[in-house]
N, C-alpha and C positions, 0 to 999 in steps of 0.2 A: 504494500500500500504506500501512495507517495506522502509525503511527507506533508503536514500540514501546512498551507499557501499562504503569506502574508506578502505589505508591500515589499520588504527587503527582499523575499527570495521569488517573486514569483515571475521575474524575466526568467522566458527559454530558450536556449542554448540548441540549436539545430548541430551537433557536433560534424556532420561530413560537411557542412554549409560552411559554418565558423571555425573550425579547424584545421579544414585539409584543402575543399574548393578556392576559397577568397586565400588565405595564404599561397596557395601554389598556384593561382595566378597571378597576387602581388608580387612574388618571387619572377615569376615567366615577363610580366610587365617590367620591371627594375633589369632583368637579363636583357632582355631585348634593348633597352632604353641606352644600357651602357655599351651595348654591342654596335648600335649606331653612331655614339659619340665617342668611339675609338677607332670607329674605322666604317668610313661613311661609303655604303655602297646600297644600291637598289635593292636588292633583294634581303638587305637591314632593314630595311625602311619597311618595304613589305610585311616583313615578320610584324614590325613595332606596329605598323597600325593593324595585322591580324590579329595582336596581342589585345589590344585597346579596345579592337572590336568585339572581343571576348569576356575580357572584364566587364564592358557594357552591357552583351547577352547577358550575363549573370547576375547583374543586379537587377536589370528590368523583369527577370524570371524570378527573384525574390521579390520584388515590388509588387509584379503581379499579382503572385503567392498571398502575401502580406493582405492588397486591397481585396481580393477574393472572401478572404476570412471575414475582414471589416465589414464585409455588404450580408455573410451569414448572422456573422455578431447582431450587426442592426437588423436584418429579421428576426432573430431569434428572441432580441429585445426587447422589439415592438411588440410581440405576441405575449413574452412577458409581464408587458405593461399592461394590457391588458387582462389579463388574468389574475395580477396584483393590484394596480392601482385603481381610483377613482377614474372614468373617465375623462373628467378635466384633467387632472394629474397625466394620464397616459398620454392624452393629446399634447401637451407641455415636455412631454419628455418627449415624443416620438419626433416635435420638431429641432433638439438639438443636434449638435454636432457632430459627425461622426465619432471622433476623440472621447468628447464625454459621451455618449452609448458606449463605447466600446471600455471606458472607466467604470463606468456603472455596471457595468456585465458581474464585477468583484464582488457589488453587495448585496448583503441578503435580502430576502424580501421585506424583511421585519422592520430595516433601515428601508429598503427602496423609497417611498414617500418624502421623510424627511428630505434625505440626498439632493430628490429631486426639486424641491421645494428651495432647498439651498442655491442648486442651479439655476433656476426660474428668477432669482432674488436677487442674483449676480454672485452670493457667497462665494461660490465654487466657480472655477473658471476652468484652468487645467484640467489636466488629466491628470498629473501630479496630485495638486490641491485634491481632488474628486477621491483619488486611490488612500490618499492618508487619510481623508476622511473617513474611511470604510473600520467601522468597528468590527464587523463578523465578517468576516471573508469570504468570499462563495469562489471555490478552487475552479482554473479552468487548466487543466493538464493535457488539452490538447492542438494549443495553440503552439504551431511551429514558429 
């Protein structure tokens, strides 16, 4: 069973992503780069911008990734709100920000109201702010 979730631990760590991928093409980028500025030929240059162009596919397949989650989060929210809050309350929540939904995903339902009340009021702004405010935690352990 994983370990109980709060704000300090509950960034995930994708280990082949954060690990192995983005380091061994920051490596392949940094090779390439100094292989051109030692000795400047066409097919350096080639490599370096194949390089660049690789580190770019990978972040934008992470980005992707990342917004994908963000559009289920916000559905899966929005239906929470409804099923927890007041309808006024859910309509006020359902128009925030992607950030704060995807903040709020953390609390429980027993805080949901408050939180959101907080948010609507200006209290809460961040995603930061929104996450420390969370007294009871609601774990999500399957966000890459």
């Amino acid at each position: 069973m994983p370990e109980s979730q709060n704000y300090r631990n509950h960034t995930r760590w994708f280990p082949l992503v954060h690990f192995a991928i983005f380091p061994l093409l920051a490596v392949n980028l940094v090779w390439a780069t100094v292989c051109v500025v030692l000795e400047f030929e066409w097919f350096r240059v080639q490599y370096l911008v194949l390089s660049i162009a690789v580190v770019l596919l990978s972040f934008a397949a992470r980005l992707q990734a990342l917004r994908a989650q963000d559009r289920l989060i916000r559905l899966e929210e929005r239906l929470r709100y409804k099923a927890v809050l007041t309808p006024e309350l859910a309509a006020k929540a359902s128009e925030f920000r992607v950030g704060q939904i995807v903040a709020l995903r953390f609390a429980s339902d027993a805080e949901l109201s408050g939180l959101v009340d907080d948010i609507a009021a200006g209290k809460l702004v961040s995603q930061k702010e929104i996450k420390m405010a969370i007294k009871n935690w609601r774990a999500d352990h399957f966000r890459v």
